[in-house]
C-alpha positions as CSV (number, residue, x, y, z in Angstrom):
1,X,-63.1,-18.5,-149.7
2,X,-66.7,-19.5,-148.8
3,X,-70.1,-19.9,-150.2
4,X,-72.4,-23.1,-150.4
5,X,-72.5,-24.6,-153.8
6,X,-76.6,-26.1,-154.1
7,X,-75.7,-29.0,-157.0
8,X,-74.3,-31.3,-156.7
9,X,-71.9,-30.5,-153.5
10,X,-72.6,-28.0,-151.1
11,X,-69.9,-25.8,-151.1
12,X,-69.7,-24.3,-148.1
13,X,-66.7,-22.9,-148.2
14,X,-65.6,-20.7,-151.1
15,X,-67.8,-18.6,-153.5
16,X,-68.7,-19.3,-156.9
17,X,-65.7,-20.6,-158.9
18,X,-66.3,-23.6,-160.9
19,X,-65.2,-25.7,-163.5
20,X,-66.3,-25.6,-167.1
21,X,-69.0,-27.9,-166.8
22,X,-71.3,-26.1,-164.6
23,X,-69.0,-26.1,-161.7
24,X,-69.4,-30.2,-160.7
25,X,-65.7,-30.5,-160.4
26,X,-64.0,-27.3,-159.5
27,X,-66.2,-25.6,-156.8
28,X,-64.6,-25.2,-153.4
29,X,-66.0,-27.2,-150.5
30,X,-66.0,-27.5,-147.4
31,X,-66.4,-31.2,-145.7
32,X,-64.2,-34.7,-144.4
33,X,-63.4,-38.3,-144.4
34,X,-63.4,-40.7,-147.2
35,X,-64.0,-44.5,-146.8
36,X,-61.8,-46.3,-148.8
37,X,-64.2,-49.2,-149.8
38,X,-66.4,-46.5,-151.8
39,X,-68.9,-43.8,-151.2
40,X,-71.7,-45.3,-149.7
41,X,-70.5,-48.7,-149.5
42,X,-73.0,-51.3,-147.9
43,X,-71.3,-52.9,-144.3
44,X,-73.6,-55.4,-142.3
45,X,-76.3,-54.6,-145.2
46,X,-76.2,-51.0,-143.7
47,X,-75.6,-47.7,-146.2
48,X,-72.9,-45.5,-145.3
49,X,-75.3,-43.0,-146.2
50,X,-77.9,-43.7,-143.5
51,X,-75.2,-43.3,-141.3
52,X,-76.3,-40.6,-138.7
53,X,-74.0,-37.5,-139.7
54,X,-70.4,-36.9,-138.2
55,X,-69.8,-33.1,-140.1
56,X,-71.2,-30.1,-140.0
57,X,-71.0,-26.9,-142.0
58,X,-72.0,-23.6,-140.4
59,X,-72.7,-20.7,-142.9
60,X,-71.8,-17.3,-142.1
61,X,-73.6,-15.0,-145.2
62,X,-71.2,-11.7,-143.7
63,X,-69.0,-10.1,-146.1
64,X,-67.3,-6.9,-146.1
65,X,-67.8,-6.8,-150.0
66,X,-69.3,-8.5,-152.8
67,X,-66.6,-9.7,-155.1
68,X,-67.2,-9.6,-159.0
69,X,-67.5,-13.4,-159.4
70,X,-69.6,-13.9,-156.6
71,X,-72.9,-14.9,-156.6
72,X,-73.7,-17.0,-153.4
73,X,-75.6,-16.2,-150.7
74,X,-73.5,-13.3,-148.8
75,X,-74.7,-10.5,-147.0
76,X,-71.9,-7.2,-147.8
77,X,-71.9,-4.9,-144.8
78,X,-68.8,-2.7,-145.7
79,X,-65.2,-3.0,-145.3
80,X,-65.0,-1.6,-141.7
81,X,-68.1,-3.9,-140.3
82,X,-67.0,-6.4,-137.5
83,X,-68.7,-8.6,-135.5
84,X,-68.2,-7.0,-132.3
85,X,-70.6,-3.6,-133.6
86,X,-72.9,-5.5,-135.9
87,X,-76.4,-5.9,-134.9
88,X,-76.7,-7.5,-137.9
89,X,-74.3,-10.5,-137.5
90,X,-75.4,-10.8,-133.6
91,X,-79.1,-11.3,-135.0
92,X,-78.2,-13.7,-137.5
93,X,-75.9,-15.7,-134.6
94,X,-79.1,-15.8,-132.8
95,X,-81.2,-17.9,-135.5
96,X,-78.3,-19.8,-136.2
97,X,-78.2,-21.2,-132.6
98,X,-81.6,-21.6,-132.8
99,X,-81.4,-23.9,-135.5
100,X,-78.5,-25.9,-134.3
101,X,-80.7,-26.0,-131.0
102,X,-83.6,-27.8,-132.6
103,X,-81.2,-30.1,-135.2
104,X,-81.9,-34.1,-133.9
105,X,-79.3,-35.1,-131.9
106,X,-76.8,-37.1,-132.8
107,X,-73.0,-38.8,-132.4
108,X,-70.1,-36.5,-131.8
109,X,-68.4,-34.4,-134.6
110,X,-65.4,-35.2,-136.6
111,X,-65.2,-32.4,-138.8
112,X,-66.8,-28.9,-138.5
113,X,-66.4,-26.4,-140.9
114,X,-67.3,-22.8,-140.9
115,X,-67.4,-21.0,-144.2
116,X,-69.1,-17.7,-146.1
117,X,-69.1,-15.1,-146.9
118,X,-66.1,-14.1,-144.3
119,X,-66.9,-15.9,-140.7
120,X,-63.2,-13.9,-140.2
121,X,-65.8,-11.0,-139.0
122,X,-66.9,-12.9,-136.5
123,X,-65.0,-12.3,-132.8
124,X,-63.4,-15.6,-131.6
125,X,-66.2,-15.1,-128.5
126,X,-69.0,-15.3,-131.3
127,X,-67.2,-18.6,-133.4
128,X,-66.4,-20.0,-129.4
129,X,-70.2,-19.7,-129.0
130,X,-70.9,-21.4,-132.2
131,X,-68.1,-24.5,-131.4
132,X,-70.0,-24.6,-128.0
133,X,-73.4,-25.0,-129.6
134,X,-72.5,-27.8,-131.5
135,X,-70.2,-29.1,-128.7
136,X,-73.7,-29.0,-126.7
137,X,-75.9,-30.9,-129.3
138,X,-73.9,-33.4,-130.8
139,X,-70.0,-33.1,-129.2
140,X,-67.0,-33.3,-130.8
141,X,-64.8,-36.4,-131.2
142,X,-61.3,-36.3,-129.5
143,X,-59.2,-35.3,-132.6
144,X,-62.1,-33.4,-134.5
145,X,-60.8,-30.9,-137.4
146,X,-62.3,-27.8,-136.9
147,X,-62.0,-25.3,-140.0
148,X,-62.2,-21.5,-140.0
149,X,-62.5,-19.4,-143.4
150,X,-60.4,-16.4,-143.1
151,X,-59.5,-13.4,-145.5
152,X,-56.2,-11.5,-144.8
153,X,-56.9,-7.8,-143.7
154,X,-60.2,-9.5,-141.6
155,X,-57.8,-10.6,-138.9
156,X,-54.5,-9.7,-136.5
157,X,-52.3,-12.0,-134.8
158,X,-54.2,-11.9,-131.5
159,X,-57.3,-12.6,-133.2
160,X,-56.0,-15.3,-134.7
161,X,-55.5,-16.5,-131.4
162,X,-58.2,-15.6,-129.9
163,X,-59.9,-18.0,-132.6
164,X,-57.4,-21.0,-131.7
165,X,-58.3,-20.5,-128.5
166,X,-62.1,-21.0,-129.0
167,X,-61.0,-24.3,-130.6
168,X,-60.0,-24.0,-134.1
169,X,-57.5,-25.9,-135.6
170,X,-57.3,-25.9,-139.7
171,X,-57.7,-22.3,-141.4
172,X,-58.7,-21.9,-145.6
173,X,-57.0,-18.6,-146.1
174,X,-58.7,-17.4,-149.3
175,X,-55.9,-15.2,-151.2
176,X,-57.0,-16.0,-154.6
177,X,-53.9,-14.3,-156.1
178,X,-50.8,-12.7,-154.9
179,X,-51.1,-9.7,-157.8
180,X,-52.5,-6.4,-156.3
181,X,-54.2,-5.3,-159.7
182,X,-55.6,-8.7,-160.2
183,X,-57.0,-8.5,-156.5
184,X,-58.6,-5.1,-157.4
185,X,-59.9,-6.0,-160.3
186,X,-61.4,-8.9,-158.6
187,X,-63.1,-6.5,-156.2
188,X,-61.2,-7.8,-153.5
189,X,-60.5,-6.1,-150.0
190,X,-57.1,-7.5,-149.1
191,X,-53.8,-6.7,-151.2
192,X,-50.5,-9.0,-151.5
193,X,-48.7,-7.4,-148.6
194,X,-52.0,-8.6,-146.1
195,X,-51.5,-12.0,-147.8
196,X,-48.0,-12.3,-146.5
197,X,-49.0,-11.3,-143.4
198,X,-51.6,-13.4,-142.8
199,X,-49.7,-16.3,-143.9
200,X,-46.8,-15.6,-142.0
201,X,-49.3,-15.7,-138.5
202,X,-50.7,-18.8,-139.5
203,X,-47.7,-20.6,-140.2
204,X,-46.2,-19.6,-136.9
205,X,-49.2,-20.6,-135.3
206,X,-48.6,-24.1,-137.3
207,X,-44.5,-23.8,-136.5
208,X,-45.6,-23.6,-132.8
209,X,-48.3,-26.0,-132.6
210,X,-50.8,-23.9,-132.1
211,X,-52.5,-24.5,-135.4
212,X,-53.0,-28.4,-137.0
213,X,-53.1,-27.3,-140.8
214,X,-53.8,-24.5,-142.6
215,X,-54.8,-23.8,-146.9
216,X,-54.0,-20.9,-149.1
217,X,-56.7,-21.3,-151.8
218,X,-55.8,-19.6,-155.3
219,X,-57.7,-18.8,-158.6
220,X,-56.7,-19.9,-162.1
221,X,-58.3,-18.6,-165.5
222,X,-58.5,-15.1,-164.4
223,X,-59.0,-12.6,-167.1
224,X,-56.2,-12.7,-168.9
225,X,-53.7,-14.8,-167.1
226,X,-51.3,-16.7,-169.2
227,X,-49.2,-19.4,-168.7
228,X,-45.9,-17.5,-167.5
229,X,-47.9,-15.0,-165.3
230,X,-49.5,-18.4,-163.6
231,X,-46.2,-20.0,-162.9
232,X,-45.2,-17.0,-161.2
233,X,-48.5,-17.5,-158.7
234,X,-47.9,-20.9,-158.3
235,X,-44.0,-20.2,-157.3
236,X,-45.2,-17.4,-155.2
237,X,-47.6,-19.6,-153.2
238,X,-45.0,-22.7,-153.1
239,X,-42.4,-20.2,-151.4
240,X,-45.0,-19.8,-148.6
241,X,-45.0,-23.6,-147.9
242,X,-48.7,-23.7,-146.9
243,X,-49.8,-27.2,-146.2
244,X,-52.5,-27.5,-148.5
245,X,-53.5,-25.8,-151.7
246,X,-57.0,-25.2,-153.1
247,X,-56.4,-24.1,-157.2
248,X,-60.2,-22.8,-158.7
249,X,-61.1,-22.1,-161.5
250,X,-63.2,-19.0,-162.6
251,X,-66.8,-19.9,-164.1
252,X,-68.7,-16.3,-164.8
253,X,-72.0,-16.9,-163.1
254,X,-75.2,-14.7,-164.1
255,X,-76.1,-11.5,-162.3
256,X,-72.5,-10.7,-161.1
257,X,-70.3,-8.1,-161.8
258,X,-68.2,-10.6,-163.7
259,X,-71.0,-11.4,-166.2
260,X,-72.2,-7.8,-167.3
261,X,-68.4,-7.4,-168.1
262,X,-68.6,-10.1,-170.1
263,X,-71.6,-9.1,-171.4
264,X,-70.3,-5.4,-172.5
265,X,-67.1,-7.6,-174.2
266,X,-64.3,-6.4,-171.3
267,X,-63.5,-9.4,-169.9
268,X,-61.2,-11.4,-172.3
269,X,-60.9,-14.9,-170.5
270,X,-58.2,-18.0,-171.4
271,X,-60.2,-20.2,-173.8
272,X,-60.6,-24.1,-173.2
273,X,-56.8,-25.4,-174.5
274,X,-55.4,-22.7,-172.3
275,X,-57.2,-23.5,-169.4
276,X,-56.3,-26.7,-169.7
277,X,-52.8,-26.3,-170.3
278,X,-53.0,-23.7,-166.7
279,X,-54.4,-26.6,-164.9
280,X,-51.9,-29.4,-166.1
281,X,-48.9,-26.9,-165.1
282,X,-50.4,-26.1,-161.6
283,X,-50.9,-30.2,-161.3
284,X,-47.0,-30.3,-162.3
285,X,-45.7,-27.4,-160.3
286,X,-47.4,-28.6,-156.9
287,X,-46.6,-32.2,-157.3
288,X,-42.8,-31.3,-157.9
289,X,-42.8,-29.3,-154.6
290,X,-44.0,-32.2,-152.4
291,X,-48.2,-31.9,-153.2
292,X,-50.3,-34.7,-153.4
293,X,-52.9,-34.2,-156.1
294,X,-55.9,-35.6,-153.7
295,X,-58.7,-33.9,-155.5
296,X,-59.1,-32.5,-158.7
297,X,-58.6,-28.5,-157.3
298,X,-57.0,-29.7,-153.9
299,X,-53.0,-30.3,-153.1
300,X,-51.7,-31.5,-149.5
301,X,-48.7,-32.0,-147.9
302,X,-48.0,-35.7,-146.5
303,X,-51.1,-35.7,-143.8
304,X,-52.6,-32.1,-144.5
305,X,-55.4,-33.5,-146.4
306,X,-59.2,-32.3,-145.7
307,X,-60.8,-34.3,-143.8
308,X,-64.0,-32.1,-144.3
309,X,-64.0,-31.5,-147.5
310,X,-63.7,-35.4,-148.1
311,X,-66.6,-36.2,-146.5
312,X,-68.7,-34.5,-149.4
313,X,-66.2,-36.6,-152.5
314,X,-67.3,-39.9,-150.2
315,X,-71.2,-39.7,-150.4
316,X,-71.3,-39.5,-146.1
317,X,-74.1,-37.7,-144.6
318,X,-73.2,-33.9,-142.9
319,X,-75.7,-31.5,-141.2
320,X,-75.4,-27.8,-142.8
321,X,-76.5,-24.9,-140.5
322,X,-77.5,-21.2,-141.5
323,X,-78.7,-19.4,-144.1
324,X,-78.2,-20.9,-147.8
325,X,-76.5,-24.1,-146.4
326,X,-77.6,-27.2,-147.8
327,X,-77.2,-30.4,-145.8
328,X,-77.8,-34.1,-146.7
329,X,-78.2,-35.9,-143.0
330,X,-79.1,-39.3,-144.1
331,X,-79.0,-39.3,-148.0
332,X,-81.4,-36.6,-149.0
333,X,-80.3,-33.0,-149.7
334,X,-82.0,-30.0,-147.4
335,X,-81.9,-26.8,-149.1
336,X,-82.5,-23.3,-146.9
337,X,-83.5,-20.1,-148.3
338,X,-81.0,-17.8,-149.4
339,X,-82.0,-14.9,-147.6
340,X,-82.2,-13.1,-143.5
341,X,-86.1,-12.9,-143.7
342,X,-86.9,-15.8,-145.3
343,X,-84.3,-17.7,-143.5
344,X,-85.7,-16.2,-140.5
345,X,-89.2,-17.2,-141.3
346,X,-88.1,-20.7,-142.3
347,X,-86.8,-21.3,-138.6
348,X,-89.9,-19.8,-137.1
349,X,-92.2,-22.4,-139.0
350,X,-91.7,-24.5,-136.0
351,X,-93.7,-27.4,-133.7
352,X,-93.9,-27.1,-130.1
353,X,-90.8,-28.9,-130.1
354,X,-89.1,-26.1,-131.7
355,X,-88.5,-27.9,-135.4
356,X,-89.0,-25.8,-138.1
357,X,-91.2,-27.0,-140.6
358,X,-91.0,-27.7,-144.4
359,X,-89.3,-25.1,-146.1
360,X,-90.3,-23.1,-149.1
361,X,-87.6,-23.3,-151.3
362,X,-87.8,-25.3,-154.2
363,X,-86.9,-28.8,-153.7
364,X,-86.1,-28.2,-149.9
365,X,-87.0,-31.0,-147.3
366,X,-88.7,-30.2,-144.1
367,X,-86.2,-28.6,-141.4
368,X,-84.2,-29.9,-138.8
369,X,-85.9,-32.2,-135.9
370,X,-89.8,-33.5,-137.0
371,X,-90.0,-34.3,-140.5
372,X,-86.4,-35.0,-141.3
373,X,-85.5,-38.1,-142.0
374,X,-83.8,-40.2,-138.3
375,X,-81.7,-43.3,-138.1
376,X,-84.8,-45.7,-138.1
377,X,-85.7,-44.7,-141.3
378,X,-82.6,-43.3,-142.7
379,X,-82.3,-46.9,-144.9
380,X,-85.2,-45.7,-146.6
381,X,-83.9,-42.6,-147.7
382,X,-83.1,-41.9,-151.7
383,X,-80.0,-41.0,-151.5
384,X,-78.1,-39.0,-153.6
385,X,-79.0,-40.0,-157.4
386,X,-76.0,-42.1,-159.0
387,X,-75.2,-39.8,-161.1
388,X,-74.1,-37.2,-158.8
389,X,-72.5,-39.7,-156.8
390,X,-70.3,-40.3,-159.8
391,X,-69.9,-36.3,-160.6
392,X,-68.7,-36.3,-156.7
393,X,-66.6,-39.1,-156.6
394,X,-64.9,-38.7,-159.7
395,X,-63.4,-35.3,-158.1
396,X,-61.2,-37.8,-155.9
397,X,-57.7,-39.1,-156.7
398,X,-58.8,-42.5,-156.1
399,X,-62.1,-42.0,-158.2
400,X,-65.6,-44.6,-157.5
401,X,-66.2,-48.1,-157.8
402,X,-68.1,-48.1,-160.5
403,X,-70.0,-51.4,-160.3
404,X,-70.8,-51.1,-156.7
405,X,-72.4,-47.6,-157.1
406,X,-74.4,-48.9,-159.8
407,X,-75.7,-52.2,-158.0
408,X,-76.9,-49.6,-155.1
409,X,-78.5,-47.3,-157.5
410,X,-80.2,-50.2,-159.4
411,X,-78.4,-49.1,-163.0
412,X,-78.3,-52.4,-165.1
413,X,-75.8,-53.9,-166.4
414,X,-77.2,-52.5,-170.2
415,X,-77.6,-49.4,-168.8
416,X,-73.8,-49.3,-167.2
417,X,-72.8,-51.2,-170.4
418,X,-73.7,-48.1,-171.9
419,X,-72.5,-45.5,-170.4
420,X,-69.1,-47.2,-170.8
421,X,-69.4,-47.1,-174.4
422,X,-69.6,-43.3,-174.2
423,X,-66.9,-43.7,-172.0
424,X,-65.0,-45.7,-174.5
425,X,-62.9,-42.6,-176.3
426,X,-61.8,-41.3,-172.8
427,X,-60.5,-44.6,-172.1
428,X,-58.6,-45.1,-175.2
429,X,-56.9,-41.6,-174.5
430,X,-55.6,-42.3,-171.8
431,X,-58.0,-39.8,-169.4
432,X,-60.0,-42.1,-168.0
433,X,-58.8,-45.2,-166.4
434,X,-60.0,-48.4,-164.9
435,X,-58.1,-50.0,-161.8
436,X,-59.7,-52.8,-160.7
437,X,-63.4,-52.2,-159.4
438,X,-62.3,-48.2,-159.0
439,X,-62.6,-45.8,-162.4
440,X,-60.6,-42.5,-162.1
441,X,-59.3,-39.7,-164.1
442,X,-55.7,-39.9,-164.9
443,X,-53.7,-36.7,-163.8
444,X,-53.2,-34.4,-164.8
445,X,-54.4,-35.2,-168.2
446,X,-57.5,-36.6,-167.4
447,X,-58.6,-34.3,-164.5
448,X,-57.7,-31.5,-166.4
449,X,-59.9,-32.2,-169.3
450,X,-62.0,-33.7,-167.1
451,X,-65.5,-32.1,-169.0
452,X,-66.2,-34.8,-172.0
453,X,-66.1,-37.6,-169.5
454,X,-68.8,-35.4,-167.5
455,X,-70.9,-34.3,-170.4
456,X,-71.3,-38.0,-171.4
457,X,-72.6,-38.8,-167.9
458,X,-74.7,-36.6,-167.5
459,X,-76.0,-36.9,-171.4
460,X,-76.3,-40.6,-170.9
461,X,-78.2,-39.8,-167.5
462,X,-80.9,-37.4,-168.9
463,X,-81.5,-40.3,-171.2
464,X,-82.0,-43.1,-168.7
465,X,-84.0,-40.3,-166.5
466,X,-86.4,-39.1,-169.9
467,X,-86.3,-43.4,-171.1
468,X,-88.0,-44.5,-167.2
C-alpha cells in the first residue's frame, strides 16, 4: 500500500487507512531506525533531530485505480497503464529527478523507501534510475534497506527481478485481504489467486537470497467483517510465512467512494468494542505464530523489522521526494502540493542554483536547497511539537521517555503533572504503563484501545496551546 499521510507521520507508503482517532496510530508508513535512548535524544548537547537526514521517501502518485477508501494523492491511469508506454509517468520521473537533483547534499542513505500510489508500474530501468539519483546525491550506506511498494497483478517474476537487480531489497506487498468479494468491493485490481502468486515469487526470491525481507500488509474493520471471518485472514496470511505483517485499520475519509456509501447508509462497519476485540485477536494470533508486536499495526519476524518505517516512530529527520511527500530534514515538516501542475510549478520556482522556492501549500516550508533549513542551523530548528512526538512515539512497542521529551519541548513539570492526571484512569487499567523513564501502551490491551489515552493528549495539548 502507499500514500503519504500529512499529520502527524508522513505516510508514504500505504493509502488512507487509519485508526479511530484521526489516523495518528494506525496509518501505514513508510521510514527506519530507532534510537534506543529516545526520539530525539540530546548526545554531546546535539538534537538527534538536527541530525542531517539518513532516509528518504520517493512518492510515486501512479495508480491503475482509485480504490474506495483512498483519498491520497494518486494519479489512476487505468488498469493496463505501465511505465514503459506512459508519457505520463516518464514526465513525472523527470521532475522527480529534478528535485532530488537540487535537494542539499548530504551523508549516505540508510533507508529508502518508495511508495504510492503503485511504484509496481514503474519498469525496474525507471526505479534503477531513481536508486541511481539518490545514489548520486547522497549514496547509500553499505547495508542500506531499500523498500519497493508492490501490488500483485502489477508485477511477473522477471520483473520482480529486474527490480532486485536495480537494487531493491525489502518489498510491502499490499494484499489487504485474501477474499475476492472483499477485494472487489474494495475497488481493488488484484484477486486472491494474484496474491498467492505474488507471494510465492517473493518468498523465493527471500528463500534464495535474492530478497532481504519482504511484508504482506492487511486491512481490519472492513465492512462487515466479524471476528471468525478475521481469524480466517489472519490464518490465511500466517500460512504464507511472510516476514513482516502490516494490520490497518479502515477510517472512511471524506470525498471517497467509501464515504458517500456511508453517507447513503450501505456501508455497515464493526463498531468500537468490535474493532477492538479484531485488533486484540490479530495481536494474539501473530504473536502465537512467532510475530513481534513492534508497532502498534506492524508484526516482524526475529530481525525483519522496518528499519524505515522506524525512523518516522523515532522523531529522526528523512528527505521526502515527489509529489504530495512531506519531509522533515532537520525537525521541520515540508509539505508539497498534491497535484502534477502545481507540483510542477513548485519545482520550477527555482534560484539560479536550481532550488525551488517557497511553496504554496499551506503550512509548507521553502523547497529543497536555499531556504531550507542546513546543518549550521539545523539546532535552531522547532522541531516537531511535543505533542506529536508523543502521538508518534507512542505507536512503538517500547513507547517515549516521557520526561526527556518534555525537558526538550520546555513542558513544565505542572504542565506534565497534568497531563498525567488525565493519564491517571489509563494507568490504573492497566493500558498505559510506566517502565522506568519510558511510558508505553500495554498490548494488546492498551494499543488496541489506544484512543482515550490520545484524546487526552491531545485535549490537554489544545489547552496548553489556547492557555500560552
Amino acid at each position: 500500500m502507499a500514500c503519504d499521510v500529512l499529520v502527524p507521520i508522513p505516510e508514504q507508503e500505504a493509502c488512507p487507512i487509519q485508526a479511530p482517532l484521526t489516523g495518528v496510530l494506525n496509518r501505514p508508513s513508510g521510514l527506519g531506525h530507532s534510537p534506543e535512548s529516545g526520539a530525539g535524544a540530546l548526545q554531546g548537547g546535539v538534537s538527534r533531530r538536527a541530525w542531517p537526514p539518513r532516509s528518504a521517501y520517493l512518492h510515486i502518485p501512479f495508480c491503475h485505480r482509485r480504490c474506495f477508501y483512498c483519498d491520497f494523492a494518486v494519479v489512476p491511469l487505468g488498469d493496463h497503464a505501465d511505465g514503459a508506454e506512459s508519457g505520463s509517468i516518464a514526465a513525472y520521473l523527470e521532475l522527480l529527478l529534478g528535485e532530488i537533483a537540487a535537494a542539499p547534499a548530504g551523508p549516505p542513505l540508510s533507508t529508502v523507501y518508495v511508495g504510492g500510489g503503485t511504484p509496481s508500474m514503474l519498469t525496474p530501468n525507471q526505479l534503477g534510475s531513481l536508486l541511481a539519483a539518490l545514489a548520486a546525491r547522497f549514496g547509500l550506506a553499505p547495508g542500506a534497506e531499500v523498500s519497493l511498494e508492490m501490488d500483485p497483478a502489477s508485477f511477473d517474476g522477471p520483473r520482480l527481478a529486474g527490480y532486485l537487480a536495480a537494487g531493491v531489497n525489502r518489498v510491502s506487498l499490499g494484499g489487504q485481504s485474501f477474499d475476492d468479494a472483499v477485494l472487489e468491493r474494495l475497488g481493488r485490481r488484484h484477486r486472491r489467486a494474484d496474491l498467492l502468486q505474488a507471494a510465492a515469487w517473493l518468498d523465493q526470491a527471500r528463500q534464495g537470497g535474492e530478497l532481504a525481507s519482504w511484508s504482506l500488509d492487511l486491512i481490519q474493520g472492513l465492512p462487515e467483517q466479524g471476528l471468525d471471518a478475521w481469524r480466517d485472514q489472519l490464518a490465511q496470511a500466517v500460512a504464507l510465512a511472510p516476514p513482516h505483517l502490516s494490520i490497518y485499520d479502515l477510517i472512511i475519509e471524506p470525498g471517497t467512494v467509501f464515504a458517500w456509501r456511508q453517507g447513503r447508509g450501505e456501508l455497515e462497519l464493526p463498531d468500537a468494542d468490535l474493532g477492538a476485540d479484531l485488533m486484540e485477536l490479530t495481536a494474539q494470533v501473530l504473536q502465537a505464530a512467532g510475530y513481534g508486536h513492534y508497532e502498534i499495526s506492524n508484526f516482524a519476524l526475529p530481525g525483519h523489522a522496518s528499519r524505515h518505517n522506524r525512523v518516522y516512530w523515532s522523531g529522526a529527520g528523512w528527505w521526502g521526494f515527489g509529489l504530495g511527500a512531506t519531509s522533515a530534514p532537520w525537525g521541520q515538516r515540508l509539505a508539497r502540493p498534491r497535484t502534477r501542475a502545481a507540483y510542477a510549478e513548485w519545482l520550477a520556482q527555482a534560484s539560479p542554483a536550481g532550488s525551488p522556492g517557497p511553496g504554496s501549500v499551506p503550512g509548507a516550508a521553502a523547497g529543497p536547497g536555499e531556504g531550507s533549513p542546513t546543518p549550521q542551523d539545523a539546532t535552531q530548528a522547532p522541531g516537531l511539537p511535543f505533542d506529536e512526538r508523543l502521538l508518534v512515539g507512542l505507536r512503538r512497542r517500547e513507547g517515549v521517555r516521557l520526561a526527556e521529551l518534555a525537558g526538550q519541548a520546555g513542558v513544565t513539570s505542572s504542565e506534565l503533572g497534568d497531563l498525567l492526571g488525565r493519564w491517571q484512569p489509563f494507568r490504573e487499567r492497566g493500558l498505559l504503563l510506566q517502565d522506568g523513564p519510558r511510558w508505553r501502551l500495554s498490548d494488546p490491551e492498551g494499543l488496541a484501545l489506544s484512543n482515550g489515552v490520545l484524546r487526552e493528549l491531545v485535549a490537554w495539548w489544545e489547552e496548553r496551546t489556547a492557555a500560552n
